[in-house]
C-alpha positions as CSV (number, residue, x, y, z in Angstrom):
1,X,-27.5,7.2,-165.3
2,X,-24.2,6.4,-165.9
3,X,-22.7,3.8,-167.9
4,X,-19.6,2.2,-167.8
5,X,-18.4,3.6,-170.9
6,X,-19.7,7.3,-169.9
7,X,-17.9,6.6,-166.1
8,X,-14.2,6.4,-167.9
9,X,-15.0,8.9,-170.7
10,X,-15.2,11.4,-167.8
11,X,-12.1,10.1,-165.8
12,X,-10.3,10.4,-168.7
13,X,-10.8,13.9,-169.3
14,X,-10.7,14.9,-166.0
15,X,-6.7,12.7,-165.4
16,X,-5.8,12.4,-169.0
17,X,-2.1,12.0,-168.4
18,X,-2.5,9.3,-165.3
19,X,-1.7,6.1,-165.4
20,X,-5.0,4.1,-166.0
21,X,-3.8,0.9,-166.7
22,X,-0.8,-0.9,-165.4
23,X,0.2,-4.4,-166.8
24,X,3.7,-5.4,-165.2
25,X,3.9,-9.0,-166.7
26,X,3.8,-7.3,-170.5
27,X,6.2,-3.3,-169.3
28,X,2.6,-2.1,-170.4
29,X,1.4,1.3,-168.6
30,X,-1.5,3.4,-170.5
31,X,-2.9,7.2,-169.4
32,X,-6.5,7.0,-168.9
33,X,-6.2,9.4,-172.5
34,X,-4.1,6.6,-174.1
35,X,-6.7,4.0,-173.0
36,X,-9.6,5.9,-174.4
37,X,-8.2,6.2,-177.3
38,X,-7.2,2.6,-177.8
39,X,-10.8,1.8,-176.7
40,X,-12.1,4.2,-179.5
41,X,-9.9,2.5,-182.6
42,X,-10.9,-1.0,-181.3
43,X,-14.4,0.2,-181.3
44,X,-14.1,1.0,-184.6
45,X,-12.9,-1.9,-186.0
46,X,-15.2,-3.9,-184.4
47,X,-18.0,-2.3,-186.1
48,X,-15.8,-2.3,-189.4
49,X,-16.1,-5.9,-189.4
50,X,-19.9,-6.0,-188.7
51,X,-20.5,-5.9,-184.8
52,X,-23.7,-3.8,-184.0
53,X,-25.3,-2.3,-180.9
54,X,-27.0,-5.4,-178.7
55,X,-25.3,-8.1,-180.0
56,X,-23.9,-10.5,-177.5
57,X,-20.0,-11.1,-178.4
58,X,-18.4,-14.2,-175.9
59,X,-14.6,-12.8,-174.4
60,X,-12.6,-15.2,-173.5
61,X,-9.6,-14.6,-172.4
62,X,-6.8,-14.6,-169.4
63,X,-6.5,-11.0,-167.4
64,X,-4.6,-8.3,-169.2
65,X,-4.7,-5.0,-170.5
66,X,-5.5,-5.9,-174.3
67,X,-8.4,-7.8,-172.9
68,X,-9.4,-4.9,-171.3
69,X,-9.0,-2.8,-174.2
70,X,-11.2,-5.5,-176.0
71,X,-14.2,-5.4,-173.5
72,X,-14.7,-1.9,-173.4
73,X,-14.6,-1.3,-177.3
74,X,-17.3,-4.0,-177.3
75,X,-19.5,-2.1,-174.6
76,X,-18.1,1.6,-176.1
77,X,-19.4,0.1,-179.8
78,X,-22.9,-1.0,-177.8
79,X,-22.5,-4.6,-178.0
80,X,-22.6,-6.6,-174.9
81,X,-19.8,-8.3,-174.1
82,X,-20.3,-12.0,-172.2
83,X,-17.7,-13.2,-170.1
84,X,-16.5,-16.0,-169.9
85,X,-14.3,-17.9,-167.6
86,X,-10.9,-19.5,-170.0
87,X,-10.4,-22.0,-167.5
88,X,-13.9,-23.9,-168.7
89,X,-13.3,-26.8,-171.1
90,X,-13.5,-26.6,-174.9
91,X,-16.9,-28.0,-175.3
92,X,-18.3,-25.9,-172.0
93,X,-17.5,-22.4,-173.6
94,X,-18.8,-23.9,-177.3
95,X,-22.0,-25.1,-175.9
96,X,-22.5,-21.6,-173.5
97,X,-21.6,-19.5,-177.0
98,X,-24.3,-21.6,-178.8
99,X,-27.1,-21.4,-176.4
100,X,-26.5,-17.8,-175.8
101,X,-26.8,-17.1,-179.5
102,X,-23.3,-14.7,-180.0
103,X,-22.7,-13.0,-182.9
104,X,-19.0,-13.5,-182.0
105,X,-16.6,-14.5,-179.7
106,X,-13.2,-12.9,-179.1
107,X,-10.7,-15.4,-177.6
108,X,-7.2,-15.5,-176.2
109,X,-7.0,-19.3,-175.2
110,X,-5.6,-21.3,-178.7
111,X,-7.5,-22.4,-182.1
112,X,-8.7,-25.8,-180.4
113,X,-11.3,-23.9,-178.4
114,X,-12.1,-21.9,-181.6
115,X,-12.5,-25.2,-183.5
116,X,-14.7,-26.8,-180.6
117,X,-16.8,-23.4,-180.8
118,X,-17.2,-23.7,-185.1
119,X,-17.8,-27.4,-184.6
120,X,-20.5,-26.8,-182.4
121,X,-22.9,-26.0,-185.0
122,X,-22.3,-21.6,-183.5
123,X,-23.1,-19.1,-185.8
124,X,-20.2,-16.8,-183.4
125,X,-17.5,-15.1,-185.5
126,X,-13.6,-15.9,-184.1
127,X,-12.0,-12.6,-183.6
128,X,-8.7,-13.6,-182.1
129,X,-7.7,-11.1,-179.5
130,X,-4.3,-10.6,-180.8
131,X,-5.6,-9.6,-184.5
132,X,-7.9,-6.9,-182.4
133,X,-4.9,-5.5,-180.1
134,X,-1.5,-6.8,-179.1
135,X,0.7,-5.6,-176.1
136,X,-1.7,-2.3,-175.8
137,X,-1.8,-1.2,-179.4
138,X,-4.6,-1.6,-182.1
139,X,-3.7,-3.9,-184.8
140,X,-5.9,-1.6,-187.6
141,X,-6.8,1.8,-187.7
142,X,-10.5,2.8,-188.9
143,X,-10.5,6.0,-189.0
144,X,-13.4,8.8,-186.8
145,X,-14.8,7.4,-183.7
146,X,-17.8,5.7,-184.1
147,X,-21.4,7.4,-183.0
148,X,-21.9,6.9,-179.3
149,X,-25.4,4.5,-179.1
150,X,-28.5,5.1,-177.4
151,X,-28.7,3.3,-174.4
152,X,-31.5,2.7,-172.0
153,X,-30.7,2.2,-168.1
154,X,-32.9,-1.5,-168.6
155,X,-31.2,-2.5,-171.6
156,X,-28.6,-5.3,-171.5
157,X,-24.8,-3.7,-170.9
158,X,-23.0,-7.0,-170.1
159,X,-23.4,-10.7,-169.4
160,X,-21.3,-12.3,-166.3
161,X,-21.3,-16.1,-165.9
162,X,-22.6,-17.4,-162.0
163,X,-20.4,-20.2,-160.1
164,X,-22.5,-23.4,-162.0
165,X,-22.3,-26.0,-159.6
166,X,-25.1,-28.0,-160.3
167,X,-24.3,-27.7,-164.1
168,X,-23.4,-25.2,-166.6
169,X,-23.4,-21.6,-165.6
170,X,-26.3,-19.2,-166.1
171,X,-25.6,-16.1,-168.0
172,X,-27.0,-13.4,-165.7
173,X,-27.6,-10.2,-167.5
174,X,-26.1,-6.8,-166.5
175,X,-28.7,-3.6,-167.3
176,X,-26.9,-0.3,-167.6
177,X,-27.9,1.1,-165.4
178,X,-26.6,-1.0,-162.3
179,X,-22.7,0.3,-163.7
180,X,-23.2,3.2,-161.1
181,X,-24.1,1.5,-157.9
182,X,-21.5,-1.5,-158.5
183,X,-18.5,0.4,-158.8
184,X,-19.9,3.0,-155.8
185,X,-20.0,0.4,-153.6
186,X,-16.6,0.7,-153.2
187,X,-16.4,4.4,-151.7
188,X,-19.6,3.9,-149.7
189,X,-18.9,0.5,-147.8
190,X,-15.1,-0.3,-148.6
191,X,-13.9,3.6,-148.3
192,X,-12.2,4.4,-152.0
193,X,-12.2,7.8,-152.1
194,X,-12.1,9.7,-155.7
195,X,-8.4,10.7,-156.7
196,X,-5.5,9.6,-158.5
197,X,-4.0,8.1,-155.3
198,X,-6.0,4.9,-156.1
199,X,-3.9,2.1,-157.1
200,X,-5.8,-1.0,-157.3
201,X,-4.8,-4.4,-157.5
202,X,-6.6,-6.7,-160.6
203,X,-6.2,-10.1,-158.9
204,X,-9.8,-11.2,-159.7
205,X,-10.2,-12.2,-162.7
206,X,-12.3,-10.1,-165.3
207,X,-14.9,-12.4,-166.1
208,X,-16.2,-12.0,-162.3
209,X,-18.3,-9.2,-161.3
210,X,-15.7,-8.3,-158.7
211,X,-12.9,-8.1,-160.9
212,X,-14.5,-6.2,-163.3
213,X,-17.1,-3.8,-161.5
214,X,-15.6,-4.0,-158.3
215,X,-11.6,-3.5,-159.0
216,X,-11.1,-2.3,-162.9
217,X,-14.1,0.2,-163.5
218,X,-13.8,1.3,-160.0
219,X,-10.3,2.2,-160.1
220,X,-10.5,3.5,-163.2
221,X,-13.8,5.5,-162.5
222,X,-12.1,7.3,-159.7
223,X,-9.4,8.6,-161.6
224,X,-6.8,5.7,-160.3
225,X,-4.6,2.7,-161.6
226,X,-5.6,-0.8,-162.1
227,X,-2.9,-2.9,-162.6
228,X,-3.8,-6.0,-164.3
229,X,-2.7,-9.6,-163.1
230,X,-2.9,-12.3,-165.1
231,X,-2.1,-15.5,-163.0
232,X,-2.1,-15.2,-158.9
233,X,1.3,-16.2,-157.3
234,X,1.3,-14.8,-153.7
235,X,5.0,-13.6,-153.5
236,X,4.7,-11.8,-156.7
237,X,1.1,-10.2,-155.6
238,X,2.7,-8.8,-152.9
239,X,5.9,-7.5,-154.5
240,X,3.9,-6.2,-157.1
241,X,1.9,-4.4,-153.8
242,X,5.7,-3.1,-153.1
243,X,6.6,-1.9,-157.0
244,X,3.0,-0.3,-157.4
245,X,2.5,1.6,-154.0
246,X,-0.6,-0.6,-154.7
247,X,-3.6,1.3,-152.1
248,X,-6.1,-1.3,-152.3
249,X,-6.4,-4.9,-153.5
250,X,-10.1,-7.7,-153.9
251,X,-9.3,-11.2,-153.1
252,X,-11.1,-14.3,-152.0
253,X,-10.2,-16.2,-148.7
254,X,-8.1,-18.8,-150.8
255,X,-6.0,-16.0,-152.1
256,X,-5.8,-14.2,-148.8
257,X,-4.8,-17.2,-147.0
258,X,-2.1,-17.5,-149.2
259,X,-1.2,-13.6,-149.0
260,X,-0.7,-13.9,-145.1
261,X,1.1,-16.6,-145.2
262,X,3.9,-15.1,-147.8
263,X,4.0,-11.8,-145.8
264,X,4.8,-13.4,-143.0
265,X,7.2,-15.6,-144.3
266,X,8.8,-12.8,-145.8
267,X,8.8,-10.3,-142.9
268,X,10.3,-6.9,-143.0
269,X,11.5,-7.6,-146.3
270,X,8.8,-6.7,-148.1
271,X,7.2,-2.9,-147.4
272,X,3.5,-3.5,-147.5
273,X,2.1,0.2,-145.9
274,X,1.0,1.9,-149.2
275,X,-2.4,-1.0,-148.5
276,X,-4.8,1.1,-146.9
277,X,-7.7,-1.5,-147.8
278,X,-8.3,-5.2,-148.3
279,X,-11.1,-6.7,-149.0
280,X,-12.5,-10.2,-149.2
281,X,-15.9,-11.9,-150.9
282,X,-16.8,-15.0,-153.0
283,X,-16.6,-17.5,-149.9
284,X,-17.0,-17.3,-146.3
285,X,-13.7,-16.3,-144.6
286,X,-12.7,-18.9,-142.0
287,X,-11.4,-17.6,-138.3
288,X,-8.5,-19.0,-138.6
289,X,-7.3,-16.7,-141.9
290,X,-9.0,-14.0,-140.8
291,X,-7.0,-13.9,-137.8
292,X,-3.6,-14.3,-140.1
293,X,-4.8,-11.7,-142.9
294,X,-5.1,-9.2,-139.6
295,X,-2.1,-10.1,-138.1
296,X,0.4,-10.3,-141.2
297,X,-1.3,-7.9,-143.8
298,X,-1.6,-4.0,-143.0
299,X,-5.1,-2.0,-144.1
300,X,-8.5,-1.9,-143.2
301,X,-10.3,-5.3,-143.9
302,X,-13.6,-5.5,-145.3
303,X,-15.7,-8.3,-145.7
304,X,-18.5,-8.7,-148.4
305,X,-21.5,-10.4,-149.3
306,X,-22.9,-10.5,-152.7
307,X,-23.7,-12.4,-155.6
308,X,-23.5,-11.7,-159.7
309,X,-27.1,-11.2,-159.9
310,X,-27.3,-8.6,-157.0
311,X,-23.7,-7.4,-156.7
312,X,-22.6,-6.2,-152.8
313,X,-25.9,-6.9,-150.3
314,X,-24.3,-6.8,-147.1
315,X,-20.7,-6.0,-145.9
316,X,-18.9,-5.6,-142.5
317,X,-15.4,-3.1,-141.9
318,X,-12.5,-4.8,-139.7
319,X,-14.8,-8.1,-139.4
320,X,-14.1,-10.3,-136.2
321,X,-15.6,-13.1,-137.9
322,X,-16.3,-14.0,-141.9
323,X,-20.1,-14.6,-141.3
324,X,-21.8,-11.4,-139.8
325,X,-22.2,-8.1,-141.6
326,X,-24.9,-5.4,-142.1
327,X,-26.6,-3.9,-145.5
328,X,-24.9,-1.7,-147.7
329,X,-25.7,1.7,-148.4
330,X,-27.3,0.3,-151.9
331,X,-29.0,-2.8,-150.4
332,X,-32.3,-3.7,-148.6
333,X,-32.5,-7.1,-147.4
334,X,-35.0,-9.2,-145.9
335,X,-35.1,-13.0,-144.1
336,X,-38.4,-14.7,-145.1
337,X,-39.3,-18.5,-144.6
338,X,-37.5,-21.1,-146.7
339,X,-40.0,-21.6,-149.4
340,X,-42.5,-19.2,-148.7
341,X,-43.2,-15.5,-150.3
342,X,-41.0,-12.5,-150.5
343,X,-43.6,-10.8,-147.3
344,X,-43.1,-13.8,-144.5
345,X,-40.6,-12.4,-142.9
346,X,-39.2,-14.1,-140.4
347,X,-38.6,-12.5,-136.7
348,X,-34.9,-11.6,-135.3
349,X,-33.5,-14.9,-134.3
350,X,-35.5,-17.0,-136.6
351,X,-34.1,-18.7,-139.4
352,X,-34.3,-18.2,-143.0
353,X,-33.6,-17.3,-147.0
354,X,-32.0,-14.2,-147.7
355,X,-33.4,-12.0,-150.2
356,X,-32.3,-8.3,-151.9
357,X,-34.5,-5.9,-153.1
358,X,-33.9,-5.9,-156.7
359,X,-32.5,-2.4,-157.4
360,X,-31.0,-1.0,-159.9
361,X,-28.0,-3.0,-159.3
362,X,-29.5,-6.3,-159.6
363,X,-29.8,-8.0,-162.9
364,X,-32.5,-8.0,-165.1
365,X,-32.7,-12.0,-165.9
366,X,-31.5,-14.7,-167.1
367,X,-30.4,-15.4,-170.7
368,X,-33.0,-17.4,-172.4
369,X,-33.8,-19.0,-169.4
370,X,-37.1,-17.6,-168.1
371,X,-37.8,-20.2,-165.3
372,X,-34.7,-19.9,-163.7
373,X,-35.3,-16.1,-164.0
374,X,-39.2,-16.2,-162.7
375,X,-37.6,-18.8,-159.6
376,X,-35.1,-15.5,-158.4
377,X,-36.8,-12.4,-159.2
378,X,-40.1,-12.3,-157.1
379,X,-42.1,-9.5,-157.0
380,X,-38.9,-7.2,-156.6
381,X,-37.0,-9.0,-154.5
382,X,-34.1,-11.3,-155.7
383,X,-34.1,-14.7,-153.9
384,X,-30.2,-15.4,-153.0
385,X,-30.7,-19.4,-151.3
386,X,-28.4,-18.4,-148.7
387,X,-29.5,-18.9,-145.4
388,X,-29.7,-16.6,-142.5
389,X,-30.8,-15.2,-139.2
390,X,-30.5,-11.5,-138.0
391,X,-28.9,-11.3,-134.4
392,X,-29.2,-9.8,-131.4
393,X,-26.7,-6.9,-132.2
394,X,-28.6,-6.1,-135.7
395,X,-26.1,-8.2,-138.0
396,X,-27.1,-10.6,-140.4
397,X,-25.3,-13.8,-140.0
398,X,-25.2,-15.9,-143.1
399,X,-25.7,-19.8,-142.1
400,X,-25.0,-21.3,-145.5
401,X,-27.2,-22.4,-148.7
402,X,-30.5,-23.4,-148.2
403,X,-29.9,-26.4,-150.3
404,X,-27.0,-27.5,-148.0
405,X,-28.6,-27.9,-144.8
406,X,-28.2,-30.9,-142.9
407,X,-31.2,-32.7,-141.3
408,X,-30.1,-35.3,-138.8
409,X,-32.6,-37.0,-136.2
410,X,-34.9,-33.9,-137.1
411,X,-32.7,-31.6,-136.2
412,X,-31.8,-29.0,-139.1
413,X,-27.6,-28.7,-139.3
414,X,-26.0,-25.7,-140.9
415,X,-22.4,-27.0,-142.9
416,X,-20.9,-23.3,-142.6
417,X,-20.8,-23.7,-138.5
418,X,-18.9,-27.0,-138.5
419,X,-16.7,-25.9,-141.4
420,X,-16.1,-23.2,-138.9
421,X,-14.6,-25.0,-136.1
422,X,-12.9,-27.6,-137.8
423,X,-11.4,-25.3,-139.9
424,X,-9.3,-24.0,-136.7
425,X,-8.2,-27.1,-136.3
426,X,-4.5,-28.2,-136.3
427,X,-3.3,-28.9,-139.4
428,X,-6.2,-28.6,-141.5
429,X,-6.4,-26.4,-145.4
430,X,-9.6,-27.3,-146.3
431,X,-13.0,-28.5,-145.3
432,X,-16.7,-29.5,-146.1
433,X,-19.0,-30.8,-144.5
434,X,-22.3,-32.8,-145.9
435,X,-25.0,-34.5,-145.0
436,X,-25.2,-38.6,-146.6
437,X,-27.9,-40.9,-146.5
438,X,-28.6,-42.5,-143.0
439,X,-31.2,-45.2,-142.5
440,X,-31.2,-44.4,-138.6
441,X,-30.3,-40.5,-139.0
442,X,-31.9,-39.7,-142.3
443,X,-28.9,-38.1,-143.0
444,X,-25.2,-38.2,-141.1
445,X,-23.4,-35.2,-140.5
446,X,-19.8,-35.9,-142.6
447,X,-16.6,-34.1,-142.9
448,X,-14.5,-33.7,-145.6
449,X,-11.3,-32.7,-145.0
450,X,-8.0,-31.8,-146.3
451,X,-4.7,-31.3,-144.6
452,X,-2.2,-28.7,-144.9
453,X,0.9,-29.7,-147.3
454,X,3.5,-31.8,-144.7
455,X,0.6,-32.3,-141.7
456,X,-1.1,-35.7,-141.2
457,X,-4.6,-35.4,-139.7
458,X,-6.7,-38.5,-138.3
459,X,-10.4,-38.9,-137.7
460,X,-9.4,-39.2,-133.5
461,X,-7.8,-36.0,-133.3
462,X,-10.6,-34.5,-135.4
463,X,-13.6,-35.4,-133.5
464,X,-11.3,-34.7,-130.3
465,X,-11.2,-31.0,-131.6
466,X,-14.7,-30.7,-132.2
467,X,-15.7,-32.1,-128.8
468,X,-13.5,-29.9,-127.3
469,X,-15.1,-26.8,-129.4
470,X,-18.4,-25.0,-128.8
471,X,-20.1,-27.4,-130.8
472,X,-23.5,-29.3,-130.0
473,X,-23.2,-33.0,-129.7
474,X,-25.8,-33.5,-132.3
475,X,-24.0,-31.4,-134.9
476,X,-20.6,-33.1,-134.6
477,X,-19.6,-35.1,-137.3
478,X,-20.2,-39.1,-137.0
479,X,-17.8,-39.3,-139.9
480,X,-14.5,-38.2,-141.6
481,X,-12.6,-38.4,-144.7
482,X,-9.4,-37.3,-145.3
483,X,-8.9,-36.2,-148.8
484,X,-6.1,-34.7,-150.9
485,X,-8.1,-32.7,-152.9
486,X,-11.8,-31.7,-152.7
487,X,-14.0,-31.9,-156.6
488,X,-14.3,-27.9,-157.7
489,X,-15.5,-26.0,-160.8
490,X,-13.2,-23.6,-162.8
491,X,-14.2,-20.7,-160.4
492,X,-12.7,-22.8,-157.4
493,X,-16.3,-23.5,-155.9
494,X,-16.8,-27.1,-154.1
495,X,-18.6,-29.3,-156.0
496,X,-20.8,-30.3,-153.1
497,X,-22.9,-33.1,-155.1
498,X,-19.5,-34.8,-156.7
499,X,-18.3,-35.0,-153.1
500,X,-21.3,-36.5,-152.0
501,X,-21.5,-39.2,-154.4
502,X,-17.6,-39.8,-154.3
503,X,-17.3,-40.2,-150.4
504,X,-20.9,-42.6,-150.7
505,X,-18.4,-44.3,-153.1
């Protein structure tokens, strides 16, 4: 077993003098020596000031390299670090440091949200972030390194936040021994080789498995550069792509969408060949961009599925379509009947809930939430709520959430296919489809949708569309709604119930 901390340990002393971290926005560039070092006086002070081993310490903060710096001395010292998303309100991130009892929270986002936190009635200690390490350097020296702790492969490493649409976010716990397979998942399904050629792009933020696992400990593991991005603006990604010889970047759809549409504004002008890999996760990838991010963006394209709890399940290399992929070299999947056990498994071309072996990737539970824990981890399988069917050609296809589906006239309605086809539509940026109270229908099939910035979309020319499309009668939507803007959380997911009870509105 490897842990995160032991993973960089060893690329530092096998590329001490190469650039580990690169943070344009600050002139900052640290050697993976320089890093380790940094990490090691942090550490120090940390435990100077009365951090121990296990204890749960809150981070929140924006991307950067002194963040960075922060997390690691916090898992190098044997506490867990629990990230959290900055974007959250005040009294969100208060009330998630209460319940998950932290001994303290270091934060980068103002002495309001440190006030909300002590007013809370949290125990947490404020470490600000810049009285820990400022623009790369450690603000105290403490002397030797600290003793390396014992730790167990089932012991808690980190805590990472899920989406929280229903309410606040759980705090899924990371073991340490799932640091190996999360960052290899990345040279066996994406194709990162190990070598100092690796220049990765951090445009995910760090409080996301992907950000973290996927793009900073992986680059970093394998000897290469991570260069740290604090806010996503697509013109600067991309001539940050050009200044960094970047080799590989993680996005989501949203951010790809814009990417395309930048490169192509901007042509030959920018030199874009040092990509030799893009890939994509945290929402299903509509045709439409897929198409663009092909035709404007250079590299191979991969598309992944996974959650926090079970990292990368299922991926697909040069996708023709954001829905169908295969399991991963780390993954074992099954499709088993909505509701039933983790051994009815469904038959090719049938319907149902996928589920992930729970392997040493997967998480080991909820924080102080054992119900929510004992209603996903069954009998070694994690239960994702996504629905899906395994095709013909020996993909799974994912359909959607379980919790989404549409039943109209008896008939059960996946969201994701309709999204799919309106989203070609002219003109339109957005859409979501739900299912609202019918007294003839049970429920009506209803789109949501907004238009690109300058383009004016009507319910005619909409329904037109989808007749004209593949789509079943039955499925099409009896209503529309134009909207400017469609209700999401901090980490940009729909809020599918606020739409519902704002379009019944």
């Amino acid at each position: 077993m490897q842990t995160v901390n032991e993973l960089l340990r060893r690329a530092a002393t096998r590329a001490p003098d190469h650039c580990a971290l690169a943070d344009p926005a600050r002139g900052l560039r640290l050697t993976h020596a320089e890093l380790q070092t940094r990490v090691e006086a942090v550490a120090a002070r940390l435990h100077a000031d009365g951090l121990r081993p296990q204890q749960r310490v809150a981070v929140v903060a924006p991307n950067s390299a002194d963040v960075v710096i922060a997390i690691l001395a916090l898992h190098r010292l044997g506490a867990v670090p629990a990230l959290l998303n900055p974007r959250l309100k005040s009294a969100e991130l208060a009330e998630l440091i209460k319940r998950g009892e932290m001994a303290a929270a270091v934060i980068a986002v103002g002495q309001q949200v440190a006030d909300t936190i002590f007013q809370s009635g949290s125990r947490a200690q404020i470490i600000f972030l810049g009285d820990l390490v400022r623009d790369g350097e450690p603000c105290d020296s403490y002397g030797p390194p600290i003793e390396d702790p014992q730790r167990e492969p089932a012991q808690p490493a980190f805590i990472f936040y899920t989406s929280g649409t229903t309410g606040l976010p759980k705090a899924a716990i990371i073991p340490q021994r799932a640091a190996e397979s999360r960052v290899l998942f990345m040279s066996t399904q994406v194709g990162l080789r190990h070598g100092q050629h690796n220049v990765v792009l951090g445009l995910m933020p760090l409080y996301h498995v992907v950000g973290f696992f996927a793009v900073l400990v992986a680059a970093l593991a394998l000897d290469g550069t991570c260069v740290v991005v604090e806010e996503f603006r697509p013109v600067d990604a991309l001539q940050l792509v050009q200044q960094e010889l970047v080799t590989s970047l993680f996005a989501t759809p949203t951010h790809l969408d814009a990417l395309a549409a930048a490169a192509a504004q901007a042509g030959s002008s920018l030199k874009l060949d040092s990509l030799r890999h893009i890939t994509f996760a945290g929402a299903t990838m509509p045709d439409a961009v897929l198409e663009a991010v092909h035709q404007h963006l250079p590299g191979e394209k991969v598309n992944i599925y996974g959650t926090t709890e079970a990292m990368n399940s299922l991926y697909m290399r040069q996708p023709k379509t954001g829905t169908e992929m295969v399991p991963g070299f780390f993954s074992e999947v099954r499709i088993v009947r909505v509701g039933g056990g983790v051994d009815e498994v469904m038959a090719n071309g049938e319907e149902g809930e996928l589920i992930v072996a729970a392997s040493d990737s997967a998480f080991v539970g909820y924080l102080n939430q054992p119900q929510a824990t004992a209603e996903k981890l069954q009998d070694g399988w994690y239960r994702t709520s996504d629905a899906a069917v395994w095709t013909p050609e020996g993909t799974v296809r994912i359909l959607g959430r379980v919790d989404d589906m549409i039943i109209s006239g008896g008939e059960n309605i996946h969201p994701s296919e309709i999204e799919r086809v309106l989203g070609a539509a002219p003109g339109v940026a957005e859409v979501v489809v739900i299912g609202l109270a019918d007294q003839r229908w049970g429920q009506s099939v209803t789109a949501c949708v907004v238009p690109r910035p300058g383009e004016t979309l009507s319910e005619d020319a909409l329904d037109a569309f989808c007749r004209s499309s593949e789509l079943a009668d039955f499925k099409r939507p009896k209503r529309y709604f134009i909207l400017d803007q469609l209700p999401k959380n901090a980490l940009n997911k729909v809020l599918r119930r606020q739409l519902v009870q704002q379009v019944s509105s």
